[in-house]
C-alpha positions as CSV (number, residue, x, y, z in Angstrom):
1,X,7.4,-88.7,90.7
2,X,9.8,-85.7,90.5
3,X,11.1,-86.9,87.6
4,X,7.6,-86.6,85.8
5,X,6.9,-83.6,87.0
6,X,9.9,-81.9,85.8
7,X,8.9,-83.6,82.4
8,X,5.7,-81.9,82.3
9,X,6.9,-78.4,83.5
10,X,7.4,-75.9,80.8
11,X,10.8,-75.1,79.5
12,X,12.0,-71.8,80.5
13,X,12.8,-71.3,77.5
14,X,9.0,-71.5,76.8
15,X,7.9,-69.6,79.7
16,X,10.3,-66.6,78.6
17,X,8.7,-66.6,75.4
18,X,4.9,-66.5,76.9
19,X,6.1,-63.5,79.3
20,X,7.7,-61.3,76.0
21,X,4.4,-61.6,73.8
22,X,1.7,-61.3,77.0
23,X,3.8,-58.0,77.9
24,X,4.8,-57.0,74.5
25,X,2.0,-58.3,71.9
26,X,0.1,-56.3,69.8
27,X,-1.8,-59.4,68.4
28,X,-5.2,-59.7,70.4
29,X,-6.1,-62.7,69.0
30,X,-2.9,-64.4,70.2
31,X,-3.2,-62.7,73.4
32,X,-6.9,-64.6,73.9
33,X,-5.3,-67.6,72.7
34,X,-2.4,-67.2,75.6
35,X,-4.6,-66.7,77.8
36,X,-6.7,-69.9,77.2
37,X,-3.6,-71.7,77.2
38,X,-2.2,-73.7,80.5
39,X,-0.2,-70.8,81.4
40,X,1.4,-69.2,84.8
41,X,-0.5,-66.6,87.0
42,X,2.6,-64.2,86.1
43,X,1.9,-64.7,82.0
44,X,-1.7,-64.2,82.8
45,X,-1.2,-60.6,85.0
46,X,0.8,-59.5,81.8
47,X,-1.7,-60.3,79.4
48,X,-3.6,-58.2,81.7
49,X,-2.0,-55.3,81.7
50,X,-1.3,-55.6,78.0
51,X,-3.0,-52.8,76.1
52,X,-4.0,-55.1,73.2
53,X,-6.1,-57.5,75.2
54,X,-9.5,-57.2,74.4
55,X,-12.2,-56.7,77.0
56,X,-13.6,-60.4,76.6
57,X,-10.3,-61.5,77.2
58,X,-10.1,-59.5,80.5
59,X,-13.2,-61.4,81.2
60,X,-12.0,-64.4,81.0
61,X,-8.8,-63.7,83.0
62,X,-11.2,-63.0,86.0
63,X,-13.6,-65.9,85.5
64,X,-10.1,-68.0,85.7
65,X,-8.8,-66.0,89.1
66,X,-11.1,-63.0,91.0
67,X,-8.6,-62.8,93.3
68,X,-5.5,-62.2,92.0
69,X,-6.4,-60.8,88.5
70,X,-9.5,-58.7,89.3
71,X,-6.9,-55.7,90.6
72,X,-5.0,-55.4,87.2
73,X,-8.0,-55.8,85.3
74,X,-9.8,-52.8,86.6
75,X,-7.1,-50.4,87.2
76,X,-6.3,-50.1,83.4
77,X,-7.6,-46.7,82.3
78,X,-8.3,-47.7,79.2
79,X,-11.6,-49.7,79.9
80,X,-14.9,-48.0,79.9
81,X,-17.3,-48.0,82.8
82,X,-19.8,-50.3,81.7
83,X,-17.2,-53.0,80.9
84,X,-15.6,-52.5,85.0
85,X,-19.3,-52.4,86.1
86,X,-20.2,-56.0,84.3
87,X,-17.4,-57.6,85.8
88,X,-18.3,-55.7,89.3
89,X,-21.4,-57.9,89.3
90,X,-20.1,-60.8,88.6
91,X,-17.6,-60.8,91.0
92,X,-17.9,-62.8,94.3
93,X,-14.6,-63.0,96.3
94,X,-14.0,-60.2,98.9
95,X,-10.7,-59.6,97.8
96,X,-12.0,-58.9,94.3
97,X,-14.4,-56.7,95.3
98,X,-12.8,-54.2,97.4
99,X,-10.1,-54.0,94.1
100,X,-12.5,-53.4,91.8
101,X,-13.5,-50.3,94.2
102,X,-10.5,-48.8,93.4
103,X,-11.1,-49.2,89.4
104,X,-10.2,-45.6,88.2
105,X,-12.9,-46.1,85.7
106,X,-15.8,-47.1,87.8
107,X,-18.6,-45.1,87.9
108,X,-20.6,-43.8,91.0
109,X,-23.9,-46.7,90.5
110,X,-20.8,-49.5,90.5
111,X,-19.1,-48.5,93.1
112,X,-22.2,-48.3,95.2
113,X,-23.2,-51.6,94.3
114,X,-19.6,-53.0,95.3
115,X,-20.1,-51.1,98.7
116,X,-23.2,-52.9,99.4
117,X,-22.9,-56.5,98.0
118,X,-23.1,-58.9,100.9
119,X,-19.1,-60.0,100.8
120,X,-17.4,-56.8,100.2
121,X,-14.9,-56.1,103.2
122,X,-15.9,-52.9,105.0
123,X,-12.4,-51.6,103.6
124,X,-14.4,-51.4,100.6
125,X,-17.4,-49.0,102.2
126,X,-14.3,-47.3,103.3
127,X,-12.7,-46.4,99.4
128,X,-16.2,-45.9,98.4
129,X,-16.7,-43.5,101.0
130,X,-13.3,-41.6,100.0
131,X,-13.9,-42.0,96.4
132,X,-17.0,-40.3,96.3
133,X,-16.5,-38.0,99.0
134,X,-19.4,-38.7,101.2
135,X,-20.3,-39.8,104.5
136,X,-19.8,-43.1,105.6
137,X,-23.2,-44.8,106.4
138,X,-23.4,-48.0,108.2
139,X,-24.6,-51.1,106.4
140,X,-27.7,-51.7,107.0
């Protein structure tokens, strides 16, 4: 058994080469591609942070993980709100949604909405709160 399974891991030679072009790539196209690929959750948080990476492949990279892509998703600056508030509405996990509350680029309707959906942690009424600088109100 261990003996296939070291088989059918990736060199590291391989996996060196996936972290260079998710961090470093300019090539969107490949980055999608990358991203589609059976890669590691570190590969796919560099693809996420990469510049080039188009919005549908940030997309993607939170269908395939809310919880532990969702945060450097939204925190890039460089998205626009109506992209951080289409992925706000999809997103179900907890976790995800009291990250997304901290998108820099979220406006004031989606971080209302992430405030109020049903499985947002009340940390998440909490940053809203801060972020908007208004009075707490209970959930009703």
């Amino acid at each position: 058994m261990t003996a296939t399974a070291q088989h059918t891991a990736p060199h590291p030679h391989t996996v060196r080469t996936q972290l260079r072009i998710a961090e470093f790539s300019d090539d969107a196209e490949g980055l999608d591609e990358l991203a589609r690929d059976q890669v590691s959750e570190e590969v796919l948080r560099k693809i996420a942070h990469n510049p080039a990476t188009r919005e549908a492949t940030l997309a993607h990279l939170v269908e395939l993980d809310q919880r532990w892509l969702t945060y450097p998703v939204t925190q890039r600056r460089d998205l626009s709100p109506g992209f951080i508030d289409r992925i706000a509405r999809r997103l179900t996990d907890r976790n995800a949604i009291f990250h997304a509350s901290s998108a820099p680029n979220a406006s004031p309707e989606t971080l209302h909405y992430l405030a109020a959906h049903p499985s947002a942690p009340p940390a998440t009424l909490e940053m809203v709160t801060q972020r908007l600088g208004e009075r707490a109100t209970p959930a009703a």
